[in-house]
N, C-alpha and C positions, 0 to 999 in steps of 0.2 A: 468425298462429297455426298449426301442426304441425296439422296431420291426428290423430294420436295425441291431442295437447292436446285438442283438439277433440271428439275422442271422448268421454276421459274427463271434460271436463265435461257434455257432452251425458245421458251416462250419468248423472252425478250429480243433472243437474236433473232429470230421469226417475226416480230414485229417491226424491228428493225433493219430486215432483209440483210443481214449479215453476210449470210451465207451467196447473196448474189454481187456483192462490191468484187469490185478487182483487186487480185494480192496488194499489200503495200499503200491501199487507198487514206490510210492515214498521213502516212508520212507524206504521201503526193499531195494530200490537201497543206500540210502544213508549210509544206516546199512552195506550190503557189500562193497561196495564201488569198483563195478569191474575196473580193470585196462585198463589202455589206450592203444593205442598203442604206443607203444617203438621204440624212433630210433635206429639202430644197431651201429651208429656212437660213440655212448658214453659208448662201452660197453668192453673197454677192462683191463687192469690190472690197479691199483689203480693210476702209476706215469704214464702210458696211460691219465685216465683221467685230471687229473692235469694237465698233458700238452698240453691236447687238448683245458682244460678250459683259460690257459693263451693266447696261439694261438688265440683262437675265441676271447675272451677280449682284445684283443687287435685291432682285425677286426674292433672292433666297435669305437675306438680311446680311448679304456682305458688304462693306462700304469700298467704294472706289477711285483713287484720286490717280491723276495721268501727270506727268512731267517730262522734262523735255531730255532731260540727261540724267545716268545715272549719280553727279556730281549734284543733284538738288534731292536726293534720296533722303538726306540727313534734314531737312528741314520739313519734306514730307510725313518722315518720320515721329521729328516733334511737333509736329503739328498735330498729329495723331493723339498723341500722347496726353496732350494738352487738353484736346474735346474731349476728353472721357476721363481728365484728372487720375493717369498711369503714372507708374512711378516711371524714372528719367532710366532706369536700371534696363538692358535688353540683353538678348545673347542671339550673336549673329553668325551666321553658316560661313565657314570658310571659302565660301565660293564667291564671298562679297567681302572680302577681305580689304582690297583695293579701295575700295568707296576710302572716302578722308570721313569718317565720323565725329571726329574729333573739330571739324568745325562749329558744331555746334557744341557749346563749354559744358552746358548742361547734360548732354546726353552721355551715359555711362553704357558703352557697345564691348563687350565679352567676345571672345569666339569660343566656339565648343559644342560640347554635348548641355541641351539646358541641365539645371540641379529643381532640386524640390521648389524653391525657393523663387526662381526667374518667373515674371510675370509677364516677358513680352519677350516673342522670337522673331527672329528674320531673315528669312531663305530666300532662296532663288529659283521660281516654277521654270520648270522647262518648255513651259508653254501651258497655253489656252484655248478652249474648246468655247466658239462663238454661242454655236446652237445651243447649250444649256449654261454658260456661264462657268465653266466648271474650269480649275486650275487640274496642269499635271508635275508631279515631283516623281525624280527619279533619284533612288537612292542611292550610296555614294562616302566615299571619305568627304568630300567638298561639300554636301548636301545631307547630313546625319535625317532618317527619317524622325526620327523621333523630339525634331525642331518641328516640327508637323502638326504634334499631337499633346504635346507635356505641357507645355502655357497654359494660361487662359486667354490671352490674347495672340494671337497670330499675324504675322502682316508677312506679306508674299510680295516679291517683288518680279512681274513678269515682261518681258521685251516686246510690243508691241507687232515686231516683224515675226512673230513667234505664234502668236493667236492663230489658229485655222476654226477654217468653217464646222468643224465635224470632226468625230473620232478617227475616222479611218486614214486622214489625214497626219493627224498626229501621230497614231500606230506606226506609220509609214516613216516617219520622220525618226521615232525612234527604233527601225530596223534599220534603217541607211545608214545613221550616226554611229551604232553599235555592232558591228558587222564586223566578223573577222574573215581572211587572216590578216587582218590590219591588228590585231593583239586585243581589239576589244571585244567586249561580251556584252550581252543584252544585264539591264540592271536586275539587281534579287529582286528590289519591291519598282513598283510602279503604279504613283498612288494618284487616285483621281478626286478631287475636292471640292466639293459644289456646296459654299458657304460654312456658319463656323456651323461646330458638330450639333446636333438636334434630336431629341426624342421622343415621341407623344407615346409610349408604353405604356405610362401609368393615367388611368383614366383618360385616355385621348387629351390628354392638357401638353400642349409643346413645349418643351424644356428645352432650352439652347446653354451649352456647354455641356452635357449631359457624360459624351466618351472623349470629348477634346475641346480645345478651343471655344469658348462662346464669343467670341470676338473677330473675325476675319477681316482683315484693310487688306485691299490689295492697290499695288503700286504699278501705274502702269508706263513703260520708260519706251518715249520714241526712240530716240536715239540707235540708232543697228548697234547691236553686240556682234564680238568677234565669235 
């Protein structure tokens, strides 16, 4: 290590008071895991949140339709398709396998990894984040990330019992669900989605679909999932 190097880490652990933590003070922070601060904004009865969450997804130019089961998904779906004159073609995540697609005669539903070619996907968020509107997907054999991001249209499909107020909430939800020695592991990715993709880099001018998706529907399903 450089002299100089040396220095300026030396510096840094000094500003950082390194050298005063108790042995092991990481791993104890990540073992408790204390809480953040909480905005007050997302914190009121369950169809509070829900409705704060559509409001703010919408803020951000995501469009948002609610249904009562996931058995009306297929019509949600082409209805979608219809206002914005998509083609009937989709590729849907295997974790929504189950839905009957096929009732509607029109709609042409794939499972898979999308191809170059697919113009509309449709996954299954693991939940929602009231206070900014924001979806979360956890990645997965049943949940391919990259249904996320390769379309240009996106439609998310999320469980209404599923939306919390705040991040720290959601975090929570998913340490408890993926927790071993029950055999499960925390996911590789863990992607948070606050409308479709956007970018004012060139010339401050917004560009939506810019590194993904320019289209986000998201589907909101009363109905309790198992």
């Amino acid at each position: 290590m450089t002299d100089t190097r040396s220095q300026i880490l030396t510096t840094l652990k000094t500003a950082l008071r390194r050298d005063q933590r108790p042995p092991h003070a990481a791993e104890q922070r990540l073992r408790e895991r204390p809480v953040n601060l909480v905005p007050e904004r997302g914190q009121g009865d369950h169809e509070d949140k829900i409705q704060l969450f559509s409001g703010e997804a919408q803020l951000v130019e995501a469009s948002v339709v609610r249904i009562s089961a996931l058995s009306a998904a297929p019509a949600a779906v082409t209805g979608f398709l219809g206002d914005h004159n998509l083609p009937s073609q989709v590729r849907v995540a295997p974790s929504l396998k189950d839905i009957a697609w096929a009732t509607q005669p029109m709609l042409k539903a794939e499972q898979g990894l999308p191809q170059a070619d697919d113009p509309t996907s449709i996954t299954m968020a693991f939940g929602g984040v009231a206070e900014t509107g924001t979806l979360v997907f956890l990645s997965g054999p049943d949940n391919p990330t990259t249904l996320n991001y390769v379309t240009p249209n996106h439609i998310a499909v999320v469980a209404a019992q599923d939306i919390a107020g705040d991040y720290e909430t959601v975090w929570g939800r998913i340490r408890a669900e993926n927790k071993a020695p029950e055999g499960k592991f925390m996911p590789r990715t863990v992607s948070w989605v606050t409308g479709p993709s956007r970018s004012a880099d060139i010339e401050q001018t917004l560009l939506l679909g810019a590194h993904g998706p320019q289209r986000l529907h998201i589907v909101i399903v009363d109905e309790p999932q198992d």
